[in-house]
C-alpha positions in Angstrom: 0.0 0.0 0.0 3.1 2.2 0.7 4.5 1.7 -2.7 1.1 2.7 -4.1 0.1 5.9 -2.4 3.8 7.1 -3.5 2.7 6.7 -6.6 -0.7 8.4 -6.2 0.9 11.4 -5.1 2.9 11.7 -8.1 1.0 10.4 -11.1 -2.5 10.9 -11.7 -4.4 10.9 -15.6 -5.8 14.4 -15.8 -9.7 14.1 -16.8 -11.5 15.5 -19.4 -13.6 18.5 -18.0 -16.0 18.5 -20.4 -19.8 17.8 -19.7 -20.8 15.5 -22.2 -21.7 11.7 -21.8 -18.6 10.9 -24.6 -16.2 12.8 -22.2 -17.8 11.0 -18.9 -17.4 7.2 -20.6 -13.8 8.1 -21.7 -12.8 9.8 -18.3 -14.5 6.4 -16.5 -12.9 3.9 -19.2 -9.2 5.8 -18.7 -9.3 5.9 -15.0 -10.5 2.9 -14.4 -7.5 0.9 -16.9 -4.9 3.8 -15.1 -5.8 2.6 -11.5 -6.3 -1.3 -11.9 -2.8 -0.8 -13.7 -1.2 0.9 -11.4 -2.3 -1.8 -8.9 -0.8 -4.7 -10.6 2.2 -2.8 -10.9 2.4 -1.9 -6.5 1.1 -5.7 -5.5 3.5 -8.9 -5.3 1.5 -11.8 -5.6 2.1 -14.5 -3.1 2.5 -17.9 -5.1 -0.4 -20.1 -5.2 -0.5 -23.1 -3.6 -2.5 -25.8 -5.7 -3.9 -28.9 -4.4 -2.7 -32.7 -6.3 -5.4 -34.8 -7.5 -2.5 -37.5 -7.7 -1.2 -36.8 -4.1 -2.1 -39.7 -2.0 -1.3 -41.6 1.5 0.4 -44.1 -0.5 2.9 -41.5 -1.7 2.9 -39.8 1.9 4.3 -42.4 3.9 6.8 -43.7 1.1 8.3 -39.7 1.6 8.5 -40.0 5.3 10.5 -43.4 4.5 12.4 -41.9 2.2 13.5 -38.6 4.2 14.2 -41.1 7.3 16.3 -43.0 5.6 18.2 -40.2 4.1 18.7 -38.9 7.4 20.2 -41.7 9.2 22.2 -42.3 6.4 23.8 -38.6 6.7 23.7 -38.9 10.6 26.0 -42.3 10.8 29.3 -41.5 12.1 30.0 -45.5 11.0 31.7 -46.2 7.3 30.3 -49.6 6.4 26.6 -48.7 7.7 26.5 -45.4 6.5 27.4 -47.1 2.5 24.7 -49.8 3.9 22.0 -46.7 5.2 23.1 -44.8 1.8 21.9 -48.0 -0.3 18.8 -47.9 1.6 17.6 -44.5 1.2 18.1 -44.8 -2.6 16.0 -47.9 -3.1 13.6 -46.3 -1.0 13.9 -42.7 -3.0 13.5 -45.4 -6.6 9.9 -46.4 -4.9 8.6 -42.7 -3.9 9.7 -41.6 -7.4 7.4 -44.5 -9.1 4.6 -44.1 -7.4 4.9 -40.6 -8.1 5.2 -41.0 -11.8 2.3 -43.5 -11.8 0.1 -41.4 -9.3 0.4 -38.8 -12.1 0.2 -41.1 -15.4 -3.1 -42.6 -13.7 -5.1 -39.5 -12.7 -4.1 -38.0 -16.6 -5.3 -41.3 -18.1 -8.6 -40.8 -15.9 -9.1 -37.1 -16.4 -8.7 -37.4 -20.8 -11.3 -40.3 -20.6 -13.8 -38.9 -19.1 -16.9 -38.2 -20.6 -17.4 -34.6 -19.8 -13.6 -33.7 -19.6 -13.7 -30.1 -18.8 -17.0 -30.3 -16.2 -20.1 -27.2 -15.6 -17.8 -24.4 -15.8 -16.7 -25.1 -19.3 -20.5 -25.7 -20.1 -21.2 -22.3 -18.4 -18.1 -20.2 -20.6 -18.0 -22.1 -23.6 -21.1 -24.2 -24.6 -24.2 -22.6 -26.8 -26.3 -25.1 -24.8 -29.7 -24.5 -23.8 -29.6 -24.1 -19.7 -26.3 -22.8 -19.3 -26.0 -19.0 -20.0 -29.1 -17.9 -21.6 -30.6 -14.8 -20.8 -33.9 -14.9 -19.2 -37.0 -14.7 -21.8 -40.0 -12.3 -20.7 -43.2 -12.8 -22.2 -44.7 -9.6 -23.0 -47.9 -9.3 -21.1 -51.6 -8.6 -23.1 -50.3 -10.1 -26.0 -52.1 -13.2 -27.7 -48.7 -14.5 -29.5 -46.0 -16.0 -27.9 -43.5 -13.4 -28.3 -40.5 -12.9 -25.7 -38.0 -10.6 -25.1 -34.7 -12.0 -27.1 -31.8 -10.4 -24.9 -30.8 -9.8 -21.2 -30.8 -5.3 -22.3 -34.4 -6.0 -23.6 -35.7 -8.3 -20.1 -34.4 -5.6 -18.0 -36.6 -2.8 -20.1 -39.7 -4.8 -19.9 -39.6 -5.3 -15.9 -38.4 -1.8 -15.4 -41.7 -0.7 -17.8 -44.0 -3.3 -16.1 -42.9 -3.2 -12.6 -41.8 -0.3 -11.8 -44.0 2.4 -13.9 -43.7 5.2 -11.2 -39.8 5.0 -11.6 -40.2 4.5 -15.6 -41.8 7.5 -15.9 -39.2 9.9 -13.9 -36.3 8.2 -15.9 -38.0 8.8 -19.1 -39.2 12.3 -18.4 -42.5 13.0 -18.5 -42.4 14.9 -14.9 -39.0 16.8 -15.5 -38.8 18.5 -12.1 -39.3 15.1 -10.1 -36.7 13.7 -12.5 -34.0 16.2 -11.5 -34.7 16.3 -8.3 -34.1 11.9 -8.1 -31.3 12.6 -9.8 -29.5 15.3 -7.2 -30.7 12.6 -4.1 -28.0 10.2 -6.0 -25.0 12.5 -6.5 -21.7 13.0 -4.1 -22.5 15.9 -2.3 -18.8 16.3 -1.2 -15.7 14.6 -0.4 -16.2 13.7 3.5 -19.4 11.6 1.6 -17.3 9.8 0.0 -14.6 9.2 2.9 -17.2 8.4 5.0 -18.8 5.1 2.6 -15.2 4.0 1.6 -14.0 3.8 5.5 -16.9 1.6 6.0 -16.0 -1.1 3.7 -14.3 -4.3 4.5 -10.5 -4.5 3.3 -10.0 -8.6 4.0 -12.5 -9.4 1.2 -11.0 -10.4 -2.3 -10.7 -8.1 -5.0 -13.0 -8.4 -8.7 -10.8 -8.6 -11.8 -8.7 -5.6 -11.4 -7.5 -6.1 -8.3 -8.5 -3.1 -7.1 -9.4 -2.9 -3.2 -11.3 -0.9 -1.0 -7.7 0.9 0.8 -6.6 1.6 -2.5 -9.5 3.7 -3.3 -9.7 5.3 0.3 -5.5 6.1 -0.5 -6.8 7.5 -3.8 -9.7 9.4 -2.1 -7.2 10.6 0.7 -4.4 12.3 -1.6 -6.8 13.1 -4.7 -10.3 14.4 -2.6 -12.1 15.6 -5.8 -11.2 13.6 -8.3 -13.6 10.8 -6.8 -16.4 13.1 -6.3 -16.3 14.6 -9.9 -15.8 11.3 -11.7 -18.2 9.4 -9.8 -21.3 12.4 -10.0 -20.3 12.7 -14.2 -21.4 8.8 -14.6 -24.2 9.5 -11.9 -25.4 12.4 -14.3 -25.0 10.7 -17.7 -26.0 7.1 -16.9 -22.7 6.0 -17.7 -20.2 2.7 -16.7 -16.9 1.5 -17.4 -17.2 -1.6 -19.9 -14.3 -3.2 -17.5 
């Protein structure tokens, strides 16, 4: 965190003052890249540590043999039974290291044969299957045919139309006053808002995607005070997010 707010206090990507909704998405697309960058760039990752499908007790106790052996065949102070001891530990290492190999060989042969190799979440990402992935389909209500809505953008219209009319309306202007008044409920008011929400949050909970966690925006929010308050209120105002 050190390492980052030294940089924060140095380098930060000017944004566009203008008003318009093109200026907002590019100021929101910029910023978000710049920070989630800059992230990367200030965290060392800790090496993951990945669980063996082939590991098993088998395998266990032949490496407990094995590193038992080797050590009482380093420990002997006699000639003849350390050569003896040394003999030992390698016939012992020559079984650990086969049932390694086959531990391996076996759980490849049984993951390349199986009949759905690569399991749900490769259904889920990859497969055009009905079931897995599709958007939810809306009927439309008062109609006689059997039409329904044919993307996830065009769902979410229909509810908002359907059950939510009162809010429909103010978002699509018919009672302009009402509208604008909504909309200055939602924006930052000022900076201590902003400090206030982000001092709230929960550090110890993992990151999305960018890597970008709750201190880093509250060391962002600490050394730049406005720049939060402007970007956030601009997308507030123009209805806009970051694709990323």
């Amino acid at each position: 965190m050190k390492k980052f707010e030294d940089h924060i206090k140095i380098e930060v990507p000017p944004l566009n003052k203008d008003e318009t909704r093109e200026a907002v998405m590019e100021n929101a697309t910029a910023f978000t890249n710049w920070l989630s960058n800059k992230v990367q760039s200030c965290t060392t990752e800790a090496p993951l540590k990945r669980s063996s499908n082939w590991w098993n007790d088998g395998i266990e106790n032949l490496e407990r043999k094995y590193y038992r052996a080797k050590t009482r065949s380093i420990r002997c102070r006699h000639p003849e039974l350390k050569q003896i001891l040394k003999e030992e530990a390698k016939e012992v290492k020559k079984l650990y290291a086969k049932a390694i190999y086959e531990a391996k060989e076996g759980a490849w042969r049984e993951f390349i044969t199986r009949h759905q190799a690569w399991g749900r979440p490769y259904k889920l990402l990859v497969k055009d299957k009905k079931g897995y992935g599709v958007p939810p389909r809306i009927k439309y209500p008062g109609s006689n045919s059997e039409m329904k809505t044919e993307s996830r953008v065009e769902s979410e219209e229909l509810l908002l139309k359907e059950k939510f009319p009162e809010l429909n309306r103010e978002l699509e202007g018919e009672d302009e006053e009402q509208r604008e008044a909504l909309q200055e409920e939602v924006l930052v008011t000022n900076a201590e808002e902003i400090a206030k929400f982000l001092k709230k949050r929960n550090n110890k909970k993992a990151p999305g995607k960018d890597r970008v966690r709750w201190k880093h925006l509250e060391i962002l929010h600490k050394n730049k005070p406005e720049l939060l308050v402007n970007l956030f209120n601009g997308c507030l105002k123009e209805g806009v997010f970051p694709q990323e």
